[in-house]
LOMAR-665720 format. One line per 3 residues: number of its first residue (from 1); their letters; for each residue x, y, z of N, C-alpha, C. Coordinates in pm, 1 decimal. Each point is the difference from the previous one (the first is absolute). Example, Ala and Ser with C-alpha at 12.3 -4.5 7.8 and 13.67 -1.06 7.14 Angstrom:
BEGIN
1) as) 1319.0:-569.0:780.0:-89.0:119.0:0.0:90.0:120.0:0.0 | -35.0:105.0:-72.0:82.0:119.0:6.0:-77.0:109.0:73.0
END
This chain:
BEGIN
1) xxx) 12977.8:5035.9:10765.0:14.9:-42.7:-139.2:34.3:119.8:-84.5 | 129.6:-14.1:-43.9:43.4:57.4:-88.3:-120.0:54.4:-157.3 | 8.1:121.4:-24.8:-61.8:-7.3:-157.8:105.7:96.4:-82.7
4) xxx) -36.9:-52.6:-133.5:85.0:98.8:-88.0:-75.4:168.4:9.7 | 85.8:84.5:21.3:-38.9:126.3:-18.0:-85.0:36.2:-131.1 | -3.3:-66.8:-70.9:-90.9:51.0:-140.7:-122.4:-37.3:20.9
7) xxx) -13.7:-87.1:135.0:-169.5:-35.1:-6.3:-85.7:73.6:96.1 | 81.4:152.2:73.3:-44.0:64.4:73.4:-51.9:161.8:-123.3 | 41.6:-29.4:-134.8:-41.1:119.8:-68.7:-60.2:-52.7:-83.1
10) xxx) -111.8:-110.9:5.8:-84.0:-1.5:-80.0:-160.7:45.1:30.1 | -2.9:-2.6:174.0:-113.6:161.4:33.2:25.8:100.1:-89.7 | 139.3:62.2:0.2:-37.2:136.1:-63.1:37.9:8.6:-95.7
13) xxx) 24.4:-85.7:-96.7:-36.8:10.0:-170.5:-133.7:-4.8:18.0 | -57.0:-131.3:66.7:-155.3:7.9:-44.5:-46.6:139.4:24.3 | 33.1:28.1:94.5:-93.7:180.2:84.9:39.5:120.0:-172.7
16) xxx) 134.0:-35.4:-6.6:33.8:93.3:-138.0:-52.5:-50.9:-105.4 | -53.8:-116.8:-35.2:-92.1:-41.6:-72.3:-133.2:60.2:-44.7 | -61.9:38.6:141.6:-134.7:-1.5:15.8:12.4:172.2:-35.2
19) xxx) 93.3:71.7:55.8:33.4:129.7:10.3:-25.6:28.8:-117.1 | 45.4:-57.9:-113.2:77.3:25.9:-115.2:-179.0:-49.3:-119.2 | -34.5:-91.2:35.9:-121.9:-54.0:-77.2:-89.9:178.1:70.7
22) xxx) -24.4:-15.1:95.6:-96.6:120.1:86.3:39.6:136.1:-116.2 | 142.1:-2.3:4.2:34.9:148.1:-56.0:-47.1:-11.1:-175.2 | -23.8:-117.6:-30.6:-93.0:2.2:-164.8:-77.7:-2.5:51.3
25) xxx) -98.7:-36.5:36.5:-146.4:49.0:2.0:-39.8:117.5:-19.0 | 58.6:126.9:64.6:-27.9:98.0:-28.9:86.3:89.7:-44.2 | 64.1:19.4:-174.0:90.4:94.9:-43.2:18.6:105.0:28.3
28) xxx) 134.1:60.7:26.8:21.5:128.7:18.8:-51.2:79.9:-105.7 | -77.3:117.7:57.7:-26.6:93.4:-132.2:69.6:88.4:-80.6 | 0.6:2.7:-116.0:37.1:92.1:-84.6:-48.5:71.3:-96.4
31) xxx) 113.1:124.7:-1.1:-89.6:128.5:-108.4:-36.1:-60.0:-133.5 | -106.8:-16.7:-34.3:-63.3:-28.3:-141.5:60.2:93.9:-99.6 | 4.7:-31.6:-116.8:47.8:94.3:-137.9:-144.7:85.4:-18.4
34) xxx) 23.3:86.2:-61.4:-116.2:103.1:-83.0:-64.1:-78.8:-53.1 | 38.9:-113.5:-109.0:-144.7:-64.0:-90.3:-45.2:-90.1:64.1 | 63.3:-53.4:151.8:-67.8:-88.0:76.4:-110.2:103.3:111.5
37) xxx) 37.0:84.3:22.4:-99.4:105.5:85.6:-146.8:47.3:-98.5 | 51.0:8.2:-148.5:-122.0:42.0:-102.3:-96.9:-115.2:-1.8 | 81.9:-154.3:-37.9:-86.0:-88.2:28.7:-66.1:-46.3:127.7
40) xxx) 59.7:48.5:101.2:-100.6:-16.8:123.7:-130.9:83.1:-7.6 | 28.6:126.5:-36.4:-79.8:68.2:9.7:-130.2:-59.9:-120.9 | 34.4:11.6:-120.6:-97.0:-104.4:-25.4:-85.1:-99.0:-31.5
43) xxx) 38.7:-71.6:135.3:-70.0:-122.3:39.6:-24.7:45.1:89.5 | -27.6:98.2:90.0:-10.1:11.5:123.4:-164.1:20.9:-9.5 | -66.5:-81.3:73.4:-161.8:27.8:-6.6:-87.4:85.0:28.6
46) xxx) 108.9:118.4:54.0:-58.7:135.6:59.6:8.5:116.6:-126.7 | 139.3:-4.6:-62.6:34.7:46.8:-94.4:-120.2:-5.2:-115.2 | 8.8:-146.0:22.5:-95.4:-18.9:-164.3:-129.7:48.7:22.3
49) xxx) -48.2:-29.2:130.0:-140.3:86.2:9.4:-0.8:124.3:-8.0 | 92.1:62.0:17.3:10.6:172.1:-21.0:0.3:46.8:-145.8 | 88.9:-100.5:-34.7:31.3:14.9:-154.8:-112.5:-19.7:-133.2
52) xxx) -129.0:-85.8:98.5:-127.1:-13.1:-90.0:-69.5:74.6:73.8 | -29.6:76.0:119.4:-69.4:103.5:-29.6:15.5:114.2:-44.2 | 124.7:36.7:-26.8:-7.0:64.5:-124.5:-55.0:27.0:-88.5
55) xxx) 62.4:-108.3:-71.0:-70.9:-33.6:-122.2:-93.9:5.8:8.4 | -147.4:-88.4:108.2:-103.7:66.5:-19.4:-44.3:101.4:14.9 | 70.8:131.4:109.9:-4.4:134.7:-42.0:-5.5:65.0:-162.1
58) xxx) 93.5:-21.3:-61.1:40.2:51.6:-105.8:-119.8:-82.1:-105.9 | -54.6:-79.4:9.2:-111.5:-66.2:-72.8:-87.9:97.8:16.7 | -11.5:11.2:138.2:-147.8:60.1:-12.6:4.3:107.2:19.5
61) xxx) 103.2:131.6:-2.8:26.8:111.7:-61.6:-21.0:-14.2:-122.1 | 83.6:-77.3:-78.3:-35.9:-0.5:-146.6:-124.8:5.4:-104.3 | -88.1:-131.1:110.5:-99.1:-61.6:-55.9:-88.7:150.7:7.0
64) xxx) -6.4:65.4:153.5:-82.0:133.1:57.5:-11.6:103.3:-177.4 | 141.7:12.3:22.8:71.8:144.4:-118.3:-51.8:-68.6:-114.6 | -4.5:-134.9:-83.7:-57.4:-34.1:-113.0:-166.3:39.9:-25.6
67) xxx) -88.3:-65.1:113.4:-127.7:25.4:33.5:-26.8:201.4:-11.7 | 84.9:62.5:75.3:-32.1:95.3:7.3:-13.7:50.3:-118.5 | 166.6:-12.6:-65.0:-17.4:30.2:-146.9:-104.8:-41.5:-107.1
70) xxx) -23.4:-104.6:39.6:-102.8:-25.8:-124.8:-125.5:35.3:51.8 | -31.9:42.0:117.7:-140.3:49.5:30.2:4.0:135.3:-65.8 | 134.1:88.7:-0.9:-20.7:136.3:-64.5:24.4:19.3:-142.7
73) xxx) 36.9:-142.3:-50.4:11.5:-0.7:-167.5:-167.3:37.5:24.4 | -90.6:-96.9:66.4:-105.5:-36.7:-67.7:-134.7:114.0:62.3 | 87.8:89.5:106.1:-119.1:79.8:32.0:-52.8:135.4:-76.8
76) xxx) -137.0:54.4:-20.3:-53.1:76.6:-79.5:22.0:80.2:107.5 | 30.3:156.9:-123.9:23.9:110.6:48.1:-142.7:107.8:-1.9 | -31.2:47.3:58.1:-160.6:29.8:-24.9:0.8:188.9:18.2
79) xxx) -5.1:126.1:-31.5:-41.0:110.6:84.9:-103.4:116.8:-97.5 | -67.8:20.4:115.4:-140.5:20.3:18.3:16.8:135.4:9.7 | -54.8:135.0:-90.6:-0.7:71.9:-8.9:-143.7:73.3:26.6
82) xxx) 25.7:33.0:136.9:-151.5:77.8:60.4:13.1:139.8:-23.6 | 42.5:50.3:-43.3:-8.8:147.6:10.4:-120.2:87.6:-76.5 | -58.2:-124.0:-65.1:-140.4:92.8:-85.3:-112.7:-113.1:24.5
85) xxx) 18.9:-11.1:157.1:-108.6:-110.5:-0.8:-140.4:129.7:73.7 | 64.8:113.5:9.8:-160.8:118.3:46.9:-71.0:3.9:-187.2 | 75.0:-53.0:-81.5:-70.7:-1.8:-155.0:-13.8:-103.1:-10.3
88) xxx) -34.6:-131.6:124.1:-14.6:-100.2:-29.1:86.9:-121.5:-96.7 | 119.9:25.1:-21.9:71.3:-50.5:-12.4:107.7:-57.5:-18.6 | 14.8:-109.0:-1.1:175.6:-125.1:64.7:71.4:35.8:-101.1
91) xxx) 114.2:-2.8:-49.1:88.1:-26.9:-74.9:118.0:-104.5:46.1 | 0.2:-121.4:-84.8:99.1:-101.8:58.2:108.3:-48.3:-111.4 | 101.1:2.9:62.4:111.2:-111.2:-99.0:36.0:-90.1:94.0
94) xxx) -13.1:-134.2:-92.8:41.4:-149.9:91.6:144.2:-29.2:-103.4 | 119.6:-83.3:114.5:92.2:-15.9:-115.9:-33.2:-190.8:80.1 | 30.5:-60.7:-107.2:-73.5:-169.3:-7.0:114.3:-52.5:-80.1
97) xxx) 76.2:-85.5:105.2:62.9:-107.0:-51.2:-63.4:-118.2:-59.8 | 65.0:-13.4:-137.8:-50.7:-102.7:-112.7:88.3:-58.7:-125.9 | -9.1:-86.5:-58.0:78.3:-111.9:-39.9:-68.6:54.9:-178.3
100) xxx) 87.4:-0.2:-116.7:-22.5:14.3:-102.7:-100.5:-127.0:-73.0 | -131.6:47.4:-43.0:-102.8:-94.4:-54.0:-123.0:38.0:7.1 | -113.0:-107.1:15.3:-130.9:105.3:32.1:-12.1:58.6:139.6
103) xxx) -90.7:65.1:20.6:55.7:42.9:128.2:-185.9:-5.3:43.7 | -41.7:-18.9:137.9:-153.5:30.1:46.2:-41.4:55.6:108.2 | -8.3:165.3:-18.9:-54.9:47.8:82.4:-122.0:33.5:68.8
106) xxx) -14.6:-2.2:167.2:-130.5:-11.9:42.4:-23.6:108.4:76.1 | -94.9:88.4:9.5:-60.4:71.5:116.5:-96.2:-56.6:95.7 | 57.0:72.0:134.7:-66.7:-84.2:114.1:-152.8:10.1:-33.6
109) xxx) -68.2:-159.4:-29.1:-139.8:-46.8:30.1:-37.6:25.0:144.2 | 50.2:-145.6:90.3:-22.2:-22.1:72.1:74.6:99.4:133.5 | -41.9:68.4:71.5:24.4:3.2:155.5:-0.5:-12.6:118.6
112) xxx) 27.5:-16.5:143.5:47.5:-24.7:92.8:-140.4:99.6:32.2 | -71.1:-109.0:92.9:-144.5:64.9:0.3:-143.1:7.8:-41.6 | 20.1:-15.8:-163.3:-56.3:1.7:-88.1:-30.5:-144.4:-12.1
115) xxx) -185.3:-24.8:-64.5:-54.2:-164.4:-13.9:-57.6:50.1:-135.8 | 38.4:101.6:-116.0:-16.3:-38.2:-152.8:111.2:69.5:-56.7 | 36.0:-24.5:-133.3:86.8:75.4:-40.1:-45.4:119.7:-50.1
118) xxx) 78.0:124.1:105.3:-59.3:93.7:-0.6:143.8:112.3:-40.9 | 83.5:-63.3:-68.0:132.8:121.8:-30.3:-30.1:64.5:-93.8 | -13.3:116.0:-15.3:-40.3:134.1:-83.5:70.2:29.7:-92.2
121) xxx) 26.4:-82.1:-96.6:52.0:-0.7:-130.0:-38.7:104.6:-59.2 | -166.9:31.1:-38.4:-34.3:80.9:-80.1:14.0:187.0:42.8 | 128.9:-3.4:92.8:22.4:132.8:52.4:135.2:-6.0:-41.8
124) xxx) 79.3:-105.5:-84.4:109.4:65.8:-58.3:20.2:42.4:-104.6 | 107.3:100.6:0.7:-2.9:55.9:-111.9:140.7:42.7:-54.7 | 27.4:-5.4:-105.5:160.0:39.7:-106.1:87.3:-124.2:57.8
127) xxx) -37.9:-125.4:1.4:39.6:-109.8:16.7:117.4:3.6:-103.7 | 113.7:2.7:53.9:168.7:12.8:-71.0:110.0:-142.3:-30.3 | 39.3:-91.4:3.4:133.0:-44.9:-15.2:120.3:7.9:-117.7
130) xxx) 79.2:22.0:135.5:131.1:65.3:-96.2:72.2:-89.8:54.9 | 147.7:29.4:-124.8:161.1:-74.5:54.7:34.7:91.2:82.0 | 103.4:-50.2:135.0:84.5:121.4:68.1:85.7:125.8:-96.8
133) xxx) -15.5:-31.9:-117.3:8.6:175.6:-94.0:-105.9:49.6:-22.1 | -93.9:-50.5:58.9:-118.8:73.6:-121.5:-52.5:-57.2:-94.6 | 38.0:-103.0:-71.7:-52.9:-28.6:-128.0:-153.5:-93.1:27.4
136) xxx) -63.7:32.6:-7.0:-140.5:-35.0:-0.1:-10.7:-175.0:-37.0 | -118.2:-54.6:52.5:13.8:-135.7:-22.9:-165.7:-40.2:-28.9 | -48.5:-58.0:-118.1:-147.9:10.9:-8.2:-92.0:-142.6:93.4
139) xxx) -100.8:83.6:29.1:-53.7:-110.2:100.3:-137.7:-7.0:-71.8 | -77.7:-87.2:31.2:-130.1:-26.3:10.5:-66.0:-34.1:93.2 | -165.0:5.7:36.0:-84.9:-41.6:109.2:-6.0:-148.3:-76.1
142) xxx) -47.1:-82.0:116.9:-13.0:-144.0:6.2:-158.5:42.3:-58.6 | -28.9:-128.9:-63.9:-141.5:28.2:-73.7:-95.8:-38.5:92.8 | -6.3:-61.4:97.3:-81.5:-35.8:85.8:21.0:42.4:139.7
145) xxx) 149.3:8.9:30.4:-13.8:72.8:111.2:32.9:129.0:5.9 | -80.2:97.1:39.9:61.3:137.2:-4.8:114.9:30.7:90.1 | 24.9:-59.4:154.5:143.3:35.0:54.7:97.1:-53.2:-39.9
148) xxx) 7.8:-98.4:-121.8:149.6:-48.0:-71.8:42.9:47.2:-110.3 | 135.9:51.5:2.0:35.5:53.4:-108.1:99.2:-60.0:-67.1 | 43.3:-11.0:-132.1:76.3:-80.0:-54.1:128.9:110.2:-62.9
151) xxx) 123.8:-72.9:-9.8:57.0:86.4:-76.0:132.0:-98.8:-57.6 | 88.7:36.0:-39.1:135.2:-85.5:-59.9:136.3:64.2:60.6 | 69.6:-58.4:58.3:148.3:127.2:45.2:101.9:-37.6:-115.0
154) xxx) 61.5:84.8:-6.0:90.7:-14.1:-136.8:72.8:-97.7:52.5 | 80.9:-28.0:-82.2:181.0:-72.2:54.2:84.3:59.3:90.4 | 93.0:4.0:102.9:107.3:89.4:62.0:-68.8:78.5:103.3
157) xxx) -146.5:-19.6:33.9:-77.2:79.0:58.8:-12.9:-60.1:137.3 | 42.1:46.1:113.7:-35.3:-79.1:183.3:-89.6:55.0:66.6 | -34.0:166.5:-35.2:-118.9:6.4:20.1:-108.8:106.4:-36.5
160) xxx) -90.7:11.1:36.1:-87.3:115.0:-121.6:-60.6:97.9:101.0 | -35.7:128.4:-49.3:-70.6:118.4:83.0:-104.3:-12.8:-40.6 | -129.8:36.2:60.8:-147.7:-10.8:29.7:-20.7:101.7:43.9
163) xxx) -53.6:111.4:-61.5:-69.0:122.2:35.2:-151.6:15.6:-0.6 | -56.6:37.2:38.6:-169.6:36.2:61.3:-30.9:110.3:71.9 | -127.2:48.1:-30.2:-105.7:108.2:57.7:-55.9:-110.5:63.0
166) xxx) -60.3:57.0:141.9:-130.0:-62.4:48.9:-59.6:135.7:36.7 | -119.2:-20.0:-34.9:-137.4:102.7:8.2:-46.0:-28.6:136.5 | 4.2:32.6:76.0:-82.5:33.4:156.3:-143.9:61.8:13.3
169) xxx) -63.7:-92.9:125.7:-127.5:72.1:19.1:-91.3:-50.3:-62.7 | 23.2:-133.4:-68.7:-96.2:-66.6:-98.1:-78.0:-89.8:62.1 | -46.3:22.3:92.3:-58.8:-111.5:72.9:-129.9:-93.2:-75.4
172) xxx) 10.9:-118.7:36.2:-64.1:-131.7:-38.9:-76.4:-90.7:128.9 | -53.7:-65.2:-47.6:-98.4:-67.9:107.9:143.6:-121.6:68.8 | 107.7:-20.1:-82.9:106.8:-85.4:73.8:115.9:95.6:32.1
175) xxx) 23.8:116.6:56.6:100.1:136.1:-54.3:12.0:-15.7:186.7 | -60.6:15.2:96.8:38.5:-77.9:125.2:149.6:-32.7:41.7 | 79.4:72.3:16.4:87.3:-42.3:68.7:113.9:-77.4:-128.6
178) xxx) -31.8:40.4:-136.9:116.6:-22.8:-52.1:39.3:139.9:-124.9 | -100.8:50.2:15.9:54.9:151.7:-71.7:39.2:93.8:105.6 | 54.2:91.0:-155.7:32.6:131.5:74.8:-40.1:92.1:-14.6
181) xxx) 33.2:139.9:105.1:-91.7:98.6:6.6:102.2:96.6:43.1 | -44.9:169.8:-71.2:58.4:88.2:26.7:-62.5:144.2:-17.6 | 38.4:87.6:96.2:-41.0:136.9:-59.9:99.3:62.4:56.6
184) xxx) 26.4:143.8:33.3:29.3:143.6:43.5:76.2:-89.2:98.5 | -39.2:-32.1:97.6:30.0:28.7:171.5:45.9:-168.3:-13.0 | -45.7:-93.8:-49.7:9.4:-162.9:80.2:3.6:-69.3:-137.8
187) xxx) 96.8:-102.6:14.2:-26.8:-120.0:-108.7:-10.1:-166.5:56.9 | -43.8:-80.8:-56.5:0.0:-130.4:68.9:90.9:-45.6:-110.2 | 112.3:-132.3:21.4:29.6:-55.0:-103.6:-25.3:-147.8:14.7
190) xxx) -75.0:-99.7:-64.9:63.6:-137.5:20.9:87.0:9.5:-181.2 | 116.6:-83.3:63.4:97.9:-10.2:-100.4:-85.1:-124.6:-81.3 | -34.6:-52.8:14.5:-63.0:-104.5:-146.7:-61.3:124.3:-114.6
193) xxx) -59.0:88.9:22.7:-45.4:119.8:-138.5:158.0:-0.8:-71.7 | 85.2:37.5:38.5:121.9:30.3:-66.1:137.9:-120.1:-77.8 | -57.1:-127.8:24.9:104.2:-78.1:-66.9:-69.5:-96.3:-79.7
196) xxx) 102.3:-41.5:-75.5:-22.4:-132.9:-41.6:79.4:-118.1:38.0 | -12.6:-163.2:0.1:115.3:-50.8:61.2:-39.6:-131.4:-94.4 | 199.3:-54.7:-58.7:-15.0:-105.5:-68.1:-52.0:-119.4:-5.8
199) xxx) -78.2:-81.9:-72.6:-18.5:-149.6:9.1:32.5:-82.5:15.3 | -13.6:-115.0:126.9:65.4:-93.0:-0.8:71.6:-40.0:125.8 | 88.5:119.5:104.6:23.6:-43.2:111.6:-146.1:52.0:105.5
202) xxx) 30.1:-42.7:115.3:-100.2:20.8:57.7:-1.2:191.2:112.8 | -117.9:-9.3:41.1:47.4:151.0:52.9:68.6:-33.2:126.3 | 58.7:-110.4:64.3:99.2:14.0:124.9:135.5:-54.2:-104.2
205) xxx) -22.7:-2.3:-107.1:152.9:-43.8:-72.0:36.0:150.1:-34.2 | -94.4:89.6:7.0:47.8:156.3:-128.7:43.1:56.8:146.0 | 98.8:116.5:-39.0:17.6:119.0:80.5:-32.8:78.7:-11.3
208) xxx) -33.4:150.0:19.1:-4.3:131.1:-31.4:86.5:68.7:102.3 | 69.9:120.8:-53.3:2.9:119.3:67.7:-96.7:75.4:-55.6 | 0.4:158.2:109.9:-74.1:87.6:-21.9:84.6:144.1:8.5
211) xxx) -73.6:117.8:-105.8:39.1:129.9:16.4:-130.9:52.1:-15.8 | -25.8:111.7:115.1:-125.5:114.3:-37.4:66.0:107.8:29.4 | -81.4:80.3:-116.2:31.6:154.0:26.0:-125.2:55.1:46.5
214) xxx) -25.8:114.4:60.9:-85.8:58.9:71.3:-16.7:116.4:-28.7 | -75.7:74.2:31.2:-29.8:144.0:-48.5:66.5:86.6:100.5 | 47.1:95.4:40.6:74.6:41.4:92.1:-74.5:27.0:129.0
217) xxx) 96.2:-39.5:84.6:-67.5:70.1:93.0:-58.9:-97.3:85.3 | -78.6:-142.2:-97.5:-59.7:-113.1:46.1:87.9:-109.6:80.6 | -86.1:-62.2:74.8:64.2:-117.3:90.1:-68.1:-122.8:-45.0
220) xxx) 46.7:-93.8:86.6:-70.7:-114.4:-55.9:18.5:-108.7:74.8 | -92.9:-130.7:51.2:3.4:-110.5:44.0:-65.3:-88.8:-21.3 | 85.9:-170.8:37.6:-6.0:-100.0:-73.8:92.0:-84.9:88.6
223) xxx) -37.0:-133.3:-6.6:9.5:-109.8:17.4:144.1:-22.4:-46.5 | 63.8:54.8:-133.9:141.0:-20.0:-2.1:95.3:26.9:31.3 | 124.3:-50.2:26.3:121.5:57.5:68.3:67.8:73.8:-136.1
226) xxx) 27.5:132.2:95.6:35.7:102.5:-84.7:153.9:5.0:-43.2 | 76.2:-27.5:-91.5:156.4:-44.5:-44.6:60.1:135.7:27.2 | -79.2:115.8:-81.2:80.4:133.1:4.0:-116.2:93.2:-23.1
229) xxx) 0.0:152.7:58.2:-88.5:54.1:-9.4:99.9:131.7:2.5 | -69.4:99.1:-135.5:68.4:115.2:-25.5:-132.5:97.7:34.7 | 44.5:145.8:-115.9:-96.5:92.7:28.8:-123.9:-54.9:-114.0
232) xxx) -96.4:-24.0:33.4:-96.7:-19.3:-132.6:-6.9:-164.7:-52.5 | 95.6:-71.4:41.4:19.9:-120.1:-54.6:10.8:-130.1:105.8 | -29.2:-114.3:27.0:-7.6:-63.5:58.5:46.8:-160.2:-57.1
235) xxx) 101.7:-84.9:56.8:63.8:-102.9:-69.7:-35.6:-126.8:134.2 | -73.3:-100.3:-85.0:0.0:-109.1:131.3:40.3:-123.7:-39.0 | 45.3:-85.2:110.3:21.2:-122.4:-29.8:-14.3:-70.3:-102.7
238) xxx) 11.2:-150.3:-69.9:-76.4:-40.5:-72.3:-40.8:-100.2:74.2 | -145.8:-68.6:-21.4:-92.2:-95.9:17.2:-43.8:-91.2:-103.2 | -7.4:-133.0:75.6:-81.5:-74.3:-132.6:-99.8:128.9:-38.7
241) xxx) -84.3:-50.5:-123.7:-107.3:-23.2:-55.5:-90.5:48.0:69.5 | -91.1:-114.5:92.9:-54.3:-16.4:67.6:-6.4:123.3:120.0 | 77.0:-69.3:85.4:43.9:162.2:95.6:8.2:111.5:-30.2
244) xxx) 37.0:68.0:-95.5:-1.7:148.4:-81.9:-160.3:-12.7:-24.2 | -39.4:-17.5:-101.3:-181.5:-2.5:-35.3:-86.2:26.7:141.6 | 66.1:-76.7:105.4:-88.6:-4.9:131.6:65.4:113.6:76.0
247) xxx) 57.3:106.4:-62.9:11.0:127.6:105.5:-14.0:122.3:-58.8 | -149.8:34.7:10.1:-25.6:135.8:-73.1:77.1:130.7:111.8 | -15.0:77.3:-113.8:84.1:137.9:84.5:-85.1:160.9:-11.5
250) xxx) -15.9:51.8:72.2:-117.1:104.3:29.0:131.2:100.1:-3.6 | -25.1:127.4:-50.1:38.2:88.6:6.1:-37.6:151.3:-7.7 | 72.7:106.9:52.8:-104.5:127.7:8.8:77.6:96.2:22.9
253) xxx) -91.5:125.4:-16.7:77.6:111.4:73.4:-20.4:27.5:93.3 | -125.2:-19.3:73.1:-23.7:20.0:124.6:15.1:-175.5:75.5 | 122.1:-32.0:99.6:11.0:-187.3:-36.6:63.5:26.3:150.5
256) xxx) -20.0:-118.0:95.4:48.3:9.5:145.5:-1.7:-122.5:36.5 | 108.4:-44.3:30.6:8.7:-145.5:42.8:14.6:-32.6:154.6 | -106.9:-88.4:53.9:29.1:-1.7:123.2:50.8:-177.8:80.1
259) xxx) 96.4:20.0:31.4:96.7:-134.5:37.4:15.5:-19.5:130.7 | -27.3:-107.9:126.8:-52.5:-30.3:68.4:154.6:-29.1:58.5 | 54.2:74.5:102.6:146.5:-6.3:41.8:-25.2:-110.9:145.2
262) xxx) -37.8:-57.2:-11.8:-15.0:-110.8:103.9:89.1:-116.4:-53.8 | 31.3:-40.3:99.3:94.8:-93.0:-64.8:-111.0:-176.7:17.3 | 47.9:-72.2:-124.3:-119.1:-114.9:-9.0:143.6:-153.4:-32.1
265) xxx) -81.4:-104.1:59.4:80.7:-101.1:-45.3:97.7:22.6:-120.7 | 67.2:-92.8:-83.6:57.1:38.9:-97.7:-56.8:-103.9:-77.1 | -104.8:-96.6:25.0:-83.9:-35.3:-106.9:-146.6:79.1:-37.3
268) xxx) -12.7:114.1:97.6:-135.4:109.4:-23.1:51.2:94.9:-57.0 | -39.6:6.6:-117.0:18.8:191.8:-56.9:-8.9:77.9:64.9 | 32.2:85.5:37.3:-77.4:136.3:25.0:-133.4:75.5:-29.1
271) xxx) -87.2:-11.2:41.5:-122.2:55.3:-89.8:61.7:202.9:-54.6 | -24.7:30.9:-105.2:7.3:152.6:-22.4:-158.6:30.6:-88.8 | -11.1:109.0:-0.5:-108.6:42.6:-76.9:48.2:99.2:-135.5
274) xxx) 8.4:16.0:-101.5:9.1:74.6:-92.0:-121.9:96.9:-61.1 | 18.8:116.9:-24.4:-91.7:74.7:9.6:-14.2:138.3:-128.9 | -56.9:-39.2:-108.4:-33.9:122.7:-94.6:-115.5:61.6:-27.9
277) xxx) -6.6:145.3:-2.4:-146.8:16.0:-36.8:-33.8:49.3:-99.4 | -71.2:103.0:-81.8:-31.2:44.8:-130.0:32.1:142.3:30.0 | -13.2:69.0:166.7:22.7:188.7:-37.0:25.1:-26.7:180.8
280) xxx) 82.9:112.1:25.2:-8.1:21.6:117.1:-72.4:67.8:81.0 | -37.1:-39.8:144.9:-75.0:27.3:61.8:-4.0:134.3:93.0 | -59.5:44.7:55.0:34.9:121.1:122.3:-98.9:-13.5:127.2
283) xxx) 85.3:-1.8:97.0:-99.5:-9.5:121.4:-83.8:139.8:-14.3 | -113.9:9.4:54.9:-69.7:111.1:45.5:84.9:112.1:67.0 | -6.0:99.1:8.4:39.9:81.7:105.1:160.0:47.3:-16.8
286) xxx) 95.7:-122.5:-24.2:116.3:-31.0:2.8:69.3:19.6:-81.7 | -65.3:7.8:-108.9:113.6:1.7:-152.2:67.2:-84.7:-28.5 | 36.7:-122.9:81.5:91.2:-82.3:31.7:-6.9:-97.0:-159.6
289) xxx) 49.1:-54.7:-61.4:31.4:-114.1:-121.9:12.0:-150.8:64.9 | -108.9:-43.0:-26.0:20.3:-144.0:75.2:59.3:-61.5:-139.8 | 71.9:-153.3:0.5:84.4:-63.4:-80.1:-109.8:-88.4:-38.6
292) xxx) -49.1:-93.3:63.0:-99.4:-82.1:9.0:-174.6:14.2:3.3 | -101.4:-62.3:-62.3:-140.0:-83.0:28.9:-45.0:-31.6:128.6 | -69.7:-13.9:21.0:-61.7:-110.3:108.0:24.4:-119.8:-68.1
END
């Protein structure tokens, strides 16, 4: 049986059919334009996650550097002038960030240790506030409480100087571990004798730095981390409030610190011993200058 030849090529249209449907399914590729490559990029879900942590980098750099800054708008500058503490006594200037209006200053009552209020007010003396020129600013005692002091800051004013004597050696039945003491050879300091600190935030809201000067020659140790240390002068960290008050500092001419080179977890301190005495010693026989007490 005869057939027409046209009914032997309708296999392979269909086959070129199927060929031809197959070859859409999957388009040949081509080079994308530039603003089609920018928009891939992003939408691309890898992209965009890179692209917000960033951003939260740069947040919390920012947020860090704001905090920092405003912790050093607001931290008190404090230094402690020991050099006539063998005459028994401190000389201090505090510089105290503060806002134009009344203003209420307090000397440390209470301390770290201490179960009455036992801060030795009645050992200061040439109680000062000035503007950062100098110009004097009048204060008064609180009528009922003797560690509050009152005063007014002018207009244009951010913050005020606080100068003081403290008298050493005045000991009291509460004087224990929050005064200070000095002669010739050794001084003790707790820093609460020497400041005053504003009303109103709390002592882990305040900062301090610290500066002491020393009598020559003298050393000294303490609980604080030391920022910079010259000849005679000593610059440390700042600390809340709190933390500063709770690290008295012993100092001397005869002074030997002994630090325990063992190596300890890195949640154990190190134990060290710090060591001043009032005159130096001599072995028998030896001539020798010991540094240290028993």
């Amino acid at each position: 049986m005869a057939f027409p030849p046209d009914r032997f090529m309708v296999p392979m249209r269909s086959e070129k059919r199927k060929q031809t449907l197959h070859e859409a399914r999957i388009p040949k590729p081509r080079i994308s334009t530039e603003p089609e490559q920018e928009a891939m990029k992003r939408h691309n879900p890898s992209t965009r996650a890179v692209t917000l942590f960033r951003c939260l980098v740069l947040c919390l750099i920012t947020s860090a550097d704001s905090a920092a800054a405003a912790e050093s708008a607001s931290t008190m500058h404090l230094e402690v002038d020991a050099r006539e503490i063998s005459r028994k006594l401190l000389h201090a200037r505090e510089e105290i960030p503060v806002q134009p209006g009344k203003l209420a200053l307090w000397y440390p009552k209470w301390m770290p240790g201490t179960h009455a209020p036992g801060g030795p007010v009645q050992n200061i003396a040439g109680l000062r506030v000035e503007t950062p020129d100098g110009q004097p600013i009048a204060w008064r005692r609180d009528e009922t409480e003797p560690h509050r002091t009152e005063c007014t800051v002018p207009d244009g004013i951010d913050r005020v100087v606080v100068r003081l004597d403290y008298i050493c050696n005045q000991p009291t039945v509460n004087s224990e571990g929050v005064d200070s003491f000095g002669n010739a050879y050794l001084g003790l300091i707790n820093w609460n004798t020497c400041l005053l600190y504003p009303e109103g935030p709390t002592i882990d809201e305040l900062h301090i730095s610290a500066r002491l000067l020393l009598p020559a020659k003298w050393r000294f140790g303490t609980a604080l981390k030391v920022a910079k240390e010259t000849e005679g002068a000593v610059e440390f960290n700042p600390e809340t409030l709190r933390d500063f008050i709770d690290c008295p500092l012993i100092c001397g001419e005869h002074f030997r610190a002994i630090i325990e080179s063992k190596k300890f977890p890195a949640n154990f301190p190190a134990p060290d011993l710090r060591i001043a005495r009032g005159a130096s010693a001599r072995r028998k026989g030896s001539g020798e200058i010991r540094e240290c007490s028993q």
